[in-house]
N, C-alpha and C positions, 0 to 999 in steps of 0.2 A: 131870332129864329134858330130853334137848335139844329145843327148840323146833322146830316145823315149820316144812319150806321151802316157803314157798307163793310159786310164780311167775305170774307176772298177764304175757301176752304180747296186745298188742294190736293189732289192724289199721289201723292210723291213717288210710288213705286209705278203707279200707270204711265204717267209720266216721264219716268227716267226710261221704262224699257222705250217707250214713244223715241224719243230724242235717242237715244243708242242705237235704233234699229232705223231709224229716218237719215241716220250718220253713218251706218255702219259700213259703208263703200267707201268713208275716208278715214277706216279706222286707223291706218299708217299713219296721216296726216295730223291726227290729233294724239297725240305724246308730248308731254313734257321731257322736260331735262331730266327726272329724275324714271323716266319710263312708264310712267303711268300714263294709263289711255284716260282722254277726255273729253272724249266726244257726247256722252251723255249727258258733263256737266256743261257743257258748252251748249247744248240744246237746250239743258234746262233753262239756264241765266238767260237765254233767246224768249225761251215761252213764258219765263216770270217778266222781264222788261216789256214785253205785249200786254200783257193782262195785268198787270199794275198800271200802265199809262189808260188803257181801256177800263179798268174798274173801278182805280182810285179808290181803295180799299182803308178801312180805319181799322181793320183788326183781319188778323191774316194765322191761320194754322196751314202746317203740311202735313198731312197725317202717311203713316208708312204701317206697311205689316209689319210686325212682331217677330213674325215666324211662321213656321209651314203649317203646323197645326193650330188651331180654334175649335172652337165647340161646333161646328159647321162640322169637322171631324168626327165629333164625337157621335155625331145623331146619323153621321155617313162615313162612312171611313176611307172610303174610296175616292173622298171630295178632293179634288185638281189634281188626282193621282197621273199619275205618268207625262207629267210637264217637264216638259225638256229642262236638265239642269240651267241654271241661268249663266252663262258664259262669264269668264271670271276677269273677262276686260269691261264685262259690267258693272260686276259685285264687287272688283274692288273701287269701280268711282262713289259708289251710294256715302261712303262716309266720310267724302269730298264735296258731295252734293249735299250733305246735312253741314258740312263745312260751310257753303256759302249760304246757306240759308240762314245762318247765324251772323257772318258779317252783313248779310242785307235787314239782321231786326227780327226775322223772323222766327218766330214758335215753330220747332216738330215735335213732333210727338207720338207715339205707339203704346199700344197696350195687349198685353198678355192674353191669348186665347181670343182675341177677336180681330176682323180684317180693321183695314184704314176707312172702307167702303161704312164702317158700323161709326168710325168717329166721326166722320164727315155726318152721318146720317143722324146723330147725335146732337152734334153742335149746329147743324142746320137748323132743328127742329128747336132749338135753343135759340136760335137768332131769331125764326120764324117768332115763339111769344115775346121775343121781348122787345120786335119791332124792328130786326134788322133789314136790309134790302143782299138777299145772298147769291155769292157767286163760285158755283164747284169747276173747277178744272179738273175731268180726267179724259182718258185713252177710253175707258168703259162705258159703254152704251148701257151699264146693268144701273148705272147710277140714275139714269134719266127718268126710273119710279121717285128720284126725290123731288121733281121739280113741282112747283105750285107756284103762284101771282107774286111770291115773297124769293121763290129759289131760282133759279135759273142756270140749269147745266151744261157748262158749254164743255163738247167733246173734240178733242182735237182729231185733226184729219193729216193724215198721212204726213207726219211729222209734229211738229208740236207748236206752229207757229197761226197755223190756220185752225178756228175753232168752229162747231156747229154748235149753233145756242137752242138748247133745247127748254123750251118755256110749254107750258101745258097744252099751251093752242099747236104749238109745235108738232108737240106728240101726236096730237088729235090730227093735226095734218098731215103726218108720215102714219100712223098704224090703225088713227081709227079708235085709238083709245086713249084712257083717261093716261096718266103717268100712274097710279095705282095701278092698274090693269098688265102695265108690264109685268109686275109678279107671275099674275096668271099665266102670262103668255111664256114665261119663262120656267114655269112650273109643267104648262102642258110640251114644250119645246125642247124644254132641257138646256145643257149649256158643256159645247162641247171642250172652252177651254177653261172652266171647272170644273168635267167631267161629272156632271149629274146628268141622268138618263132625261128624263122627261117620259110621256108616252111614247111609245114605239110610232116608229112610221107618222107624226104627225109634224107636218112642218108648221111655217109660220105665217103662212096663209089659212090652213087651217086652224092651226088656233085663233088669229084674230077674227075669225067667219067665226067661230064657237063663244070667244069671249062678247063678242059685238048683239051676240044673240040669246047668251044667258047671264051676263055680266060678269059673271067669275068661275075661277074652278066649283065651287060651290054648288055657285048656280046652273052647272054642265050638270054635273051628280045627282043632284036632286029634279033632275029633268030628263033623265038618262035615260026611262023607260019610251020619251016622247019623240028621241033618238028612230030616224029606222034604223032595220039591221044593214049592218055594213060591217065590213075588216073595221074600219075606224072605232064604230060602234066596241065591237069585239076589245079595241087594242084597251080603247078605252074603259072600259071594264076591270081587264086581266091587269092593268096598271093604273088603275086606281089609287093603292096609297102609294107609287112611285108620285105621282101628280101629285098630290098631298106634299110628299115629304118634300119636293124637289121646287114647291113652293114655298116653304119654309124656310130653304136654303139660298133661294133666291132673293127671300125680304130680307133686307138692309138694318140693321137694329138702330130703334133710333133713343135709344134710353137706356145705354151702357153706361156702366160705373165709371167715367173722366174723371180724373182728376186733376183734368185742365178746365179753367172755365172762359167764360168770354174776356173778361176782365183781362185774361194772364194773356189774351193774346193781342193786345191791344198792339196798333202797328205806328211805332214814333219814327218810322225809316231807316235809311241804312247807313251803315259803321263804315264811313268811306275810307279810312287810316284801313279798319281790316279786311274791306275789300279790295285794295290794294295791294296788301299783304297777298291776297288771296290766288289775284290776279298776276302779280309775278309770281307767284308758285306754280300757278299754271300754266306759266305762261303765255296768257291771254291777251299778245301785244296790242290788237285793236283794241278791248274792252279797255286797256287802260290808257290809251291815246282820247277814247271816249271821255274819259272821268275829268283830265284836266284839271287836277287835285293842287290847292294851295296848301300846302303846309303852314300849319302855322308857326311862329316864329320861337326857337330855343328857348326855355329857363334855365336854362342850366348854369351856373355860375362857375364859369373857368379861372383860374388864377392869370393874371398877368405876368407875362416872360419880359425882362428888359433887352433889350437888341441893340446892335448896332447897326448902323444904315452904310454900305458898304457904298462906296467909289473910287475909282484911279487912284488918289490922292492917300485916301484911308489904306487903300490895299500897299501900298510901295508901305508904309508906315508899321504893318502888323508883321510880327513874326509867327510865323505857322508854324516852323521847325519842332524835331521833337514829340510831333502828337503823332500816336499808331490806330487812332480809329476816329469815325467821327459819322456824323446822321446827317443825309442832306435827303432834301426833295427839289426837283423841278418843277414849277408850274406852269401847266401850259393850258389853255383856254379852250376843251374840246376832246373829244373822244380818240381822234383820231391821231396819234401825236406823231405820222409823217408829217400830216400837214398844219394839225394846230399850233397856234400864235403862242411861243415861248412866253411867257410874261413875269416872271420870277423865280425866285430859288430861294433857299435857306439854306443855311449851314449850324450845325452846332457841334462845337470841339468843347470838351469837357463841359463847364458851365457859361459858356460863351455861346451866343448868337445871334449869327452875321446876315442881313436879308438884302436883297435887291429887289428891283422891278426891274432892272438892265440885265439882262440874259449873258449880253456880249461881256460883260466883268470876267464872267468865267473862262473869257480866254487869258488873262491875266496870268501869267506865267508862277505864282503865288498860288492862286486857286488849280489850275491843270496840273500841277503839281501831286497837289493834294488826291485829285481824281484819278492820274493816271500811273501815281507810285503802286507797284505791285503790294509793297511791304504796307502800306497804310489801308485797315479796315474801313470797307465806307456800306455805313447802314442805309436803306433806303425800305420805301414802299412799293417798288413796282419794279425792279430791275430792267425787264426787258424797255419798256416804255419809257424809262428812265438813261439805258444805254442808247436807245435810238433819239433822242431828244439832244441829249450831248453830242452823238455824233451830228449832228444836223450844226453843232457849233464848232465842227473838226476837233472835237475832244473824245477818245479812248477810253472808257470807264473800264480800270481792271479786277480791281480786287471786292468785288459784291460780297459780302461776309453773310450780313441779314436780310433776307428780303422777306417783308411783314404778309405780303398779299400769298407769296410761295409756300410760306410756313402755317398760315391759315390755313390755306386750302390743305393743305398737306393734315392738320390737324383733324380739319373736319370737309367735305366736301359739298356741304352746303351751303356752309360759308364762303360764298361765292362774288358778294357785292366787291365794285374795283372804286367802292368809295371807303376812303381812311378812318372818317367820322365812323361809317356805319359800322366797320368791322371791327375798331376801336372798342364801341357798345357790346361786339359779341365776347368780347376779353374782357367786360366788367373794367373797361376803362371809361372816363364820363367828359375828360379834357378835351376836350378835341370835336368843334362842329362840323355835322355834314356841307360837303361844298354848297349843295343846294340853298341851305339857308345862307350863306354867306356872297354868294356868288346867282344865284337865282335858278331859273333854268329856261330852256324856247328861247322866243326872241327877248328875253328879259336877260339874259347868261350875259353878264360882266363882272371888268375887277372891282374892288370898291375904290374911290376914289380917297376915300379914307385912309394915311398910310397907317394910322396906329391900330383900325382895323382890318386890314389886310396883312397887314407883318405880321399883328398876332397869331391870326391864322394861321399864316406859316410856320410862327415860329410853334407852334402848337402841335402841326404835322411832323416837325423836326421831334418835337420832345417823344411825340406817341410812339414814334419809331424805336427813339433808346430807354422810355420808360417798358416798352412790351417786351424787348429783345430776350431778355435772361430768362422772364416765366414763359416765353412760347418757344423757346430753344428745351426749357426743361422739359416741357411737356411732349414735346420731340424727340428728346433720350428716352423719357418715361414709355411712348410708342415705339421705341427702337427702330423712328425710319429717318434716324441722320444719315444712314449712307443713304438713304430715297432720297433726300434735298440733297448733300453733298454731289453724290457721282451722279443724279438723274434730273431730276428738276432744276436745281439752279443753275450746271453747265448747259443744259437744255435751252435756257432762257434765254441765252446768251447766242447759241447756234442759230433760235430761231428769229433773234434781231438781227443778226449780221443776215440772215436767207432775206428777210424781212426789208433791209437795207438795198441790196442786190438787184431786187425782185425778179420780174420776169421780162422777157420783152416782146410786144405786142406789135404786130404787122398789119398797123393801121388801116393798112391799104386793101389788104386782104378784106380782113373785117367789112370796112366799107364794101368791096365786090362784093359779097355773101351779104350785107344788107340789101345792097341792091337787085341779087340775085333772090332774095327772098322776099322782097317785094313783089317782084313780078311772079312770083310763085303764089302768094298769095291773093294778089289781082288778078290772077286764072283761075285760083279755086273758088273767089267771090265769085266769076262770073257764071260759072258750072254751078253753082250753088242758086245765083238767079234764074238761070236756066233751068234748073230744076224745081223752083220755086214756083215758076211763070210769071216772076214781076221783079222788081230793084225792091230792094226796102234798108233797114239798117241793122247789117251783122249784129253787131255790138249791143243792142237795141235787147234784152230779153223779151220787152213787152213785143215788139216786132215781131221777133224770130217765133214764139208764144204763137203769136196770133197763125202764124205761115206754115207750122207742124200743126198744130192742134185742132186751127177751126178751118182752114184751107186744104191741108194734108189730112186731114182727119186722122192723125196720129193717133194713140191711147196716150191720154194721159194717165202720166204717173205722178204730176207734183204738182197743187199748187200753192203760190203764195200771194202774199195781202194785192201784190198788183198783176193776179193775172198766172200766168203759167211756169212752173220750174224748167229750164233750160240748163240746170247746171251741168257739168259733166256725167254726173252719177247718174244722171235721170237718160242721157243721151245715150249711153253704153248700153242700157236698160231697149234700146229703139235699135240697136246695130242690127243691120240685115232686115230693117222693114222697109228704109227707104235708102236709096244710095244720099238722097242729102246728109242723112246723119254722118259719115264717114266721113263727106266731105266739110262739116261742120266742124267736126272733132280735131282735124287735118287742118282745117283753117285756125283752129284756137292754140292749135301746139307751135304750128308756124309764127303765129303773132308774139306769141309770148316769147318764144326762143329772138325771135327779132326783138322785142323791146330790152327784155333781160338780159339778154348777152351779149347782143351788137352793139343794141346803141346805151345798154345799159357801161358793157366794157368798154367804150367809145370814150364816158363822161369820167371814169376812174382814171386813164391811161395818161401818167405823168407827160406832159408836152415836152418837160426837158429833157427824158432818156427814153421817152417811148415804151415805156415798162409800166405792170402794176405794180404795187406795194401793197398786197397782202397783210391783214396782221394776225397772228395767231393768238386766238384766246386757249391759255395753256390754263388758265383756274374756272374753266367755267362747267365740265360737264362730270357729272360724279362717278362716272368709270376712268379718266383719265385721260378718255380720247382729246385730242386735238380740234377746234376746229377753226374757220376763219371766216373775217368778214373786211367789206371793204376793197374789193372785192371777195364773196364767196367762194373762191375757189375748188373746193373740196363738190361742190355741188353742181356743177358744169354738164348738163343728163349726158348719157351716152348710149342711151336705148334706141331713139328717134338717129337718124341718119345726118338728119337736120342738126340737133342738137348736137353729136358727136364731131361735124364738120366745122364747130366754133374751136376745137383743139388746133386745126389748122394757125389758128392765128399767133400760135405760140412758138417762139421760134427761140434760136439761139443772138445772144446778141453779134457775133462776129460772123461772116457770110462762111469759113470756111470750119465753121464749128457743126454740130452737133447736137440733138437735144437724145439722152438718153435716160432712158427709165428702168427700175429694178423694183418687183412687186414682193410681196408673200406670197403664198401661195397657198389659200384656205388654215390662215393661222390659228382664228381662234378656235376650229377645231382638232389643228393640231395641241393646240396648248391643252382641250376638253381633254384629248385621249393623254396626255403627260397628267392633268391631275386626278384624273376620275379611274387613273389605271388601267382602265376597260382592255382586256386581253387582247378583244376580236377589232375593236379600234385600231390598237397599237398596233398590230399586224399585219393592219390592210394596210395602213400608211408606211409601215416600214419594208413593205415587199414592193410599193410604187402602186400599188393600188390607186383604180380612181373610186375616191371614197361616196361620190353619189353612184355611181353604179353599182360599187357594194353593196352599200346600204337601199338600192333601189331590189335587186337580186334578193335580200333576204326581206322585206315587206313582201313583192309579187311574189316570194315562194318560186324564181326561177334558180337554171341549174347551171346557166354561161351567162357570164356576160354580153354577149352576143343576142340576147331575148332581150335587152333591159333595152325599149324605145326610148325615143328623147323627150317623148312628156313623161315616164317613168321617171329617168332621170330628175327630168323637172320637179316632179313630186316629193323625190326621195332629198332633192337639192333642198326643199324649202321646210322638209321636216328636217334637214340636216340642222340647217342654219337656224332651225324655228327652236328646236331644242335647248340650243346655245341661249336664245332670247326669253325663255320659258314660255313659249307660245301655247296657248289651249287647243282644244278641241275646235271652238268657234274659232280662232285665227286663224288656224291650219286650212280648217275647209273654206273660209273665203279665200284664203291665200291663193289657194290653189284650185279652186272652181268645183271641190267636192262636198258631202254631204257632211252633216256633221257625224254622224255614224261611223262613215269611213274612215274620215280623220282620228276618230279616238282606238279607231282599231290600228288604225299606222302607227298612231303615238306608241299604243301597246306592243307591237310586234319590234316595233324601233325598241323598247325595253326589253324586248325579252333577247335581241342580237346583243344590243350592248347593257348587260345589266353591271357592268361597271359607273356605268353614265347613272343607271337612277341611284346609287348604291351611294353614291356621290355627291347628289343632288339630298337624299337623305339624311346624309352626313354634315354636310354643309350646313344645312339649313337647323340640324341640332345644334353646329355649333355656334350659329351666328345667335340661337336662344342663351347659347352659356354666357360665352361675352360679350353680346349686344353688338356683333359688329363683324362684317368678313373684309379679307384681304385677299392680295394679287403675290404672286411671288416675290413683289421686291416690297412687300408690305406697305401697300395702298391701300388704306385703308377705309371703310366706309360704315358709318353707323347706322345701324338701321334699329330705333328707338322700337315701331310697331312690331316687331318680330315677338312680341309675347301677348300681343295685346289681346284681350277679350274680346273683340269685334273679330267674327271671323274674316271678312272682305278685307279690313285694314291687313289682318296678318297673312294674309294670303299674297298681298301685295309684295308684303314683305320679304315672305320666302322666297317668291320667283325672284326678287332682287338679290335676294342671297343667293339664288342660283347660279345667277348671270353673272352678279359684279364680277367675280375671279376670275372669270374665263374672258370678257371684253376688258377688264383693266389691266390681266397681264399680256394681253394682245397689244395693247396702248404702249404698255412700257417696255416691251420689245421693242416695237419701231425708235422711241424714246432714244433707247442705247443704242441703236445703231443708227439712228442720226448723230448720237456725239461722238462715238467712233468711227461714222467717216468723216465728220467735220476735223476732225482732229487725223485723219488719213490723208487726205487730201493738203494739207500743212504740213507733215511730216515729209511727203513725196513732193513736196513745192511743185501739184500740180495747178494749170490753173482751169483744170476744173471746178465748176460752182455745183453746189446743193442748190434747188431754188425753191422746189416744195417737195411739200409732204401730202398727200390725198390719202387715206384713208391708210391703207398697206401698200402703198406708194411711195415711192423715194424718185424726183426728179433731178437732173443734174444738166446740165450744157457743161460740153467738153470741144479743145481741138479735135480734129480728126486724127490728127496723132496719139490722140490721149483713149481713144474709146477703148482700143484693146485692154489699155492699164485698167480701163475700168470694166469690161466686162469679166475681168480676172478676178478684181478686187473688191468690188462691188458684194459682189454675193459669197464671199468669203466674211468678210466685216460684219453680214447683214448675217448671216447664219450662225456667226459664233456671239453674237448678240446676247444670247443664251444659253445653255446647257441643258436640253429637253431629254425625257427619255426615248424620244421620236426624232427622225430628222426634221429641219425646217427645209422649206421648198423655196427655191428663189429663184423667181424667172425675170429675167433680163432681153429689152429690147430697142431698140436706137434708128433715130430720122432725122431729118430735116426738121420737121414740126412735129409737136406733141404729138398730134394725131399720127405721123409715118411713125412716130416710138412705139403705137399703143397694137 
């Protein structure tokens, strides 16, 4: 029996705006690393994995416009005229989302002078003779004249997950007419976000009363005299070929010149390798925890290294003397390497290599030696993770010369992976496998029990180290940022494993009370929440809580999905001030979470043996340079909620008559904006002490003191501040800030025309990141940005805002940078024993004696201000507690 042709025909642009505007409340939330919003392609991959498990598709197109203008234009020139620009945190994901459409298998496709709506309409009518069973996904209700016994349009509904299947009976069930018939009704109706008129004054009750009773516009017209007289009558007359034209405009072409046919879109499934790819790009941690991807196993053919198997015995017997460099690695079994299981090392001195699985060898007085002579260079892959690892064996690593993972990132900043094999491949090196094929990964991750294939391994990661050293140091002079690794990154690396080492120390007890404290905080709001409910049911419960707003409160819905009612937050914010439940819903959700995440989340990290976390800082991971950390999160800790802010309590000093003291920036990276963009009227307000949002709030409102500027002014002028630094739009600005999108592009403008140094800037920049494909930070941080010439205008658009940005957020980053290592190296000089313990954002935290705070409230903001050399002052404010929270 032959199999069914089931064709799956999609609207790609109805659908992307769908999913962008169904997300658009969590447009903060969805950014990757590299700044790109992705909340539309995120929606998308939601509404393809529905309607692929639902339709089971053998052949699949996504069709997209072309462009603004079609022949739709030409016969009306005014067709979809004044559509709001498309917001360009949307336009630039569209060529992300023809990105995944391609690892998942499938055809797009566009053509010149006609909509998507005419390929769909096309290739339908193609499936229809030649026996397909068809399925359209869009946002457009204009599409549902294609359906017929063979088509079936399903439209999605307020988001892109829920669809309305419109099948001909359907039609005839909602309007009364055939799916043909829509034309008409669209021709006498018009369409207002296509902007074709239709007849005046006639809605869509009256046309389907007119279509139902003379079959078509046609058939109105040639019946027209049998019309009484009426305004309708009249309208209908004097717009006569409007009707006419504006159902022309409405029918869907279904026998356009393709140049794709069925054939070419035959659907074999999806590229799981580059959807993978895709999905850490995006960083789409669920989607790829979903995938549970085997790799299959290397061909790659590596040369065999000969080694020696080191022991007690062997070590007393070899002389090491005499060598001044040498490439070692540690291995250890896990992410996390405070607490991961040491399980081996390598060593390679000239063409020698020495392996273990015994960790403890390296205390051998022969090897420490080797580690912790100043004079001897020691090559490695991961410094920081590699000095904390040693220490864990009371061994001192001093003299780090190479670090492979430092000098990548440093090369390029997307080269980001903290696997050897992988980054090995991005330097056209082939020797050397990734852990995962050798070592597994999940509950499969072990060593191999194999010594000759496990030493090789190692001894393999030793070689890659001293085979890459010479071409990625050259290529480091050739960038001119060895003083960036020398003076900034690699003493960096070092500051942040001794902080890392130290860590912080956590007042278990505390915690505990404020768990318990917020329990019983939140079994009050449950109970007010029943109470206002009129019954028990389960919080936690959407399908519950759904049923308790919706069919019992008779709330409005706003969302629904496959099981029932949207509960999410975005939809609850949407209900604020209709029922006091909502409030106390919202109030219940932020409490629970700060309870799970941070009480009893910091409860499960906090080392039993000193009471403290152990942070670790990923120094390669974000392509502006910032810092950030995991294991604990630290840098992430909310301080907005009361609730959330009162987990800083728990941070304490380790010794009872110490200290916890803090030293911030103060609005850095727009102090850095006014040092590189020049801006006269910038520079001035910062160096007369100005407060730079009420400046900038004074010259948007067009006031005359700062005395008029209120504190949502402020607020406003705040978040165009900071939005500018980000290259935020039009559409960002006014969700940011709860205004129109209108207003927001007149703030943007009036914000350029105070500091037209800033766009002047922005201009410049973004020419030059076209010349040499690439911008940089004051200490020459460099960042390549490939799309910045590209032909696609969304990709390069992308591009530019990132050439905007990068310089102003990466030499913010490398501020703090230097003055972490100058006061690491301040606090040794003064043999205080004050500690650094973190870094948060524009943050420098320290635990001091009580003795010491004055040394540091002196010294502090002296170290941290000459950090750099701005044509502006920097701002450093400093303040000192008990606990985090008394510092802040």
């Amino acid at each position: 029996m032959e199999e069914k042709k089931r064709l799956l025909l999609i609207d790609g642009n109805s659908v992307a705006f769908r999913a962008f505007f169904a997300l658009h409340q969590s447009l903060e939330r969805f950014v990757n690393h590299d700044g790109l919003h992705t909340n539309a392609i995120y929606g998308f991959k939601t509404m393809l994995d529905n309607i692929i498990e639902n339709v089971e598709p053998t052949h699949i197109l996504v069709a997209f416009d072309a462009g603004k203008k079609t022949f739709r234009n030409t016969k009306y020139s005014d067709y979809k005229g004044g559509r709001a620009k498309t917001p360009t945190e949307l336009s630039e994901q569209f060529p992300y989302v023809k990105k995944m459409l391609e690892a998942y298998g499938m055809k797009h496709y566009e053509l010149k002078n006609y909509e998507a709506d005419d390929i769909i309409g096309t290739l339908a009518y193609q499936g229809e003779t030649q026996g397909f069973e068809t399925t359209i996904v869009t946002g457009d209700r204009d599409l549902t004249q294609l359906a017929t016994k063979k088509t079936t349009v399903a439209v999605t509904q307020k988001g892109v997950t829920e669809v309305e299947n419109y099948t001909p009976e359907h039609v005839k069930e909602k309007y009364g007419l055939t799916p043909a018939q829509i034309i008409d009704m669209k021709g006498l109706v018009g369409d207002s976000s296509d902007n074709y008129p239709g007849v005046a004054k006639v809605g869509e009750k009256t046309a389907v009363k007119l279509i139902k009773q003379f079959e078509s516009i046609e058939g109105i017209y040639e019946n027209i005299d049998a019309l009484k007289k009426s305004k309708m009558k009249e309208h209908l007359v004097e717009d006569k070929e409007k009707a006419f034209m504006c159902k022309d405009l409405a029918r869907i072409r279904c026998d356009i010149p393709l140049k794709v046919t069925l054939d070419d879109i035959e659907w074999t499934g999806i590229d799981e390798k580059a959807l993978v790819d895709f999905f850490h790009e995006m960083d789409f941690k669920r989607f790829l925890e979903k995938m549970k991807m085997d790799d299959e196993p290397s061909q790659k053919v590596i040369q065999n290294i000969n080694f020696d198997v080191l022991s007690q015995e062997k070590l007393d017997q070899i002389d090491f003397s005499g060598n001044k460099e040498i490439s070692f690695y540690l291995e250890m079994l896990g992410e996390n390497y405070h607490t991961a299981p040491l399980v081996g090392f390598v060593l390679n001195i000239g063409a020698k290599y020495y392996v273990a699985r015994d960790t403890k060898l390296l205390k051998h007085l022969k090897l420490r030696k080797l580690l912790e002579d100043e004079n001897i260079a020691v090559d490695v892959f991961d410094g920081k993770r590699t000095f904390v690892g040693l220490d864990r064996l009371g061994i001192h690593l001093t003299a780090v010369r190479f670090d492979l993972l430092l000098v990548s990132y440093l090369l390029d900043t997307s080269d980001n992976s903290n696997d050897l094999g992988k980054l090995a491949q991005l330097h056209n090196y082939t020797q050397v496998l990734e852990d995962e094929q050798v070592y597994g990964k999940g509950s499969k991750l072990k060593i191999p029990e194999n010594d000759t294939e496990y030493y090789g391994h190692l001894c393999n990661k030793a070689r890659t180290i001293k085979k890459l050293r010479n071409s990625m140091m050259k290529k480091l002079s050739d960038n001119h940022q060895e003083e960036l690794y020398y003076n900034i990154e690699r003493p960096l690396s070092i500051v942040l494993a001794e902080m890392e080492i130290d860590g912080i120390t956590v007042d278990t007890r505390r915690l505990e009370e404020m768990g318990s404290e917020f329990k019983e905080r939140i079994s009050e709001i449950k109970e007010t929440i029943y109470q206002e409910a009129g019954e028990k049911f389960n919080l936690n419960s959407p399908k519950q809580l759904g049923v308790i707003l919706f069919e019992k409160m008779k709330l409005p819905v706003i969302k629904k999905t496959k099981t029932g009612y949207s509960t999410a937050v975005s939809v609850l914010e949407k209900l604020r001030g209709m029922a006091p439940i909502i409030d106390n819903i919202l109030k219940y959700r932020q409490i629970a979470k700060i309870q799970s995440t941070y009480v009893e989340g910091l409860l499960k990290v906090t080392f039993k043996k000193d009471s403290k976390v152990h942070t670790r800082y990923t120094q390669t991971l974000t392509s502006t340079g910032r810092l950030s950390s995991v294991d604990p999160n630290l840098q992430n800790i909310p301080i907005r909620l009361a609730e959330g802010k009162k987990i800083r309590q728990a941070f304490i000093p380790q010794e009872k008559e110490w200290q916890i003291f803090s030293s911030d920036y103060s609005q850095i990276e727009l102090r850095v904006l006014a040092h590189i963009s020049r801006d006269a009227n910038m520079r001035a307000a910062f160096s007369e002490g100005q407060d730079i949002h009420a400046n900038t709030a004074m010259n948007i409102f067009e006031l005359d003191s700062p005395t008029e500027v209120t504190s949502n002014m402020r607020r406003q002028a705040k978040a165009v501040n900071f939005g500018i630094v980000y290259g935020i739009s039009d559409y960002g600005l006014a969700q940011n800030i709860g205004i129109t999108r209108k207003q927001a592009k007149e703030f943007i403008e009036k914000y350029f025309q105070v500091f037209p140094g800033v766009k002047e800037y922005m201009e410049r920049i973004v020419s030059s990141a076209r010349e040499k494909g690439y911008v940089e930070t004051l200490f020459k941080r460099r960042r390549y940005l490939p799309d910045i010439s590209s032909r696609n205008y969304n990709i390069r658009s992308f591009a530019e805002r990132t050439a905007m940005n990068t310089p102003i957020q990466g030499s913010a980053a490398d501020i703090i940078k230097v003055a972490m290592i100058n006061m690491q190296k301040m606090l040794k000089e003064k043999k205080l024993k004050a500690k650094m313990l973190l870094q948060v954002h524009d943050e420098l935290i320290f635990e001091a004696p009580n003795e010491e705070i004055t040394v540091l409230e002196k010294f502090v903001p002296k170290v941290m201000d000459a950090a750099v050399s701005l044509d502006i002052p920097l701002k450093v404010e400093s303040s000192y507690g008990k606990t985090w929270f008394d510092a802040k």
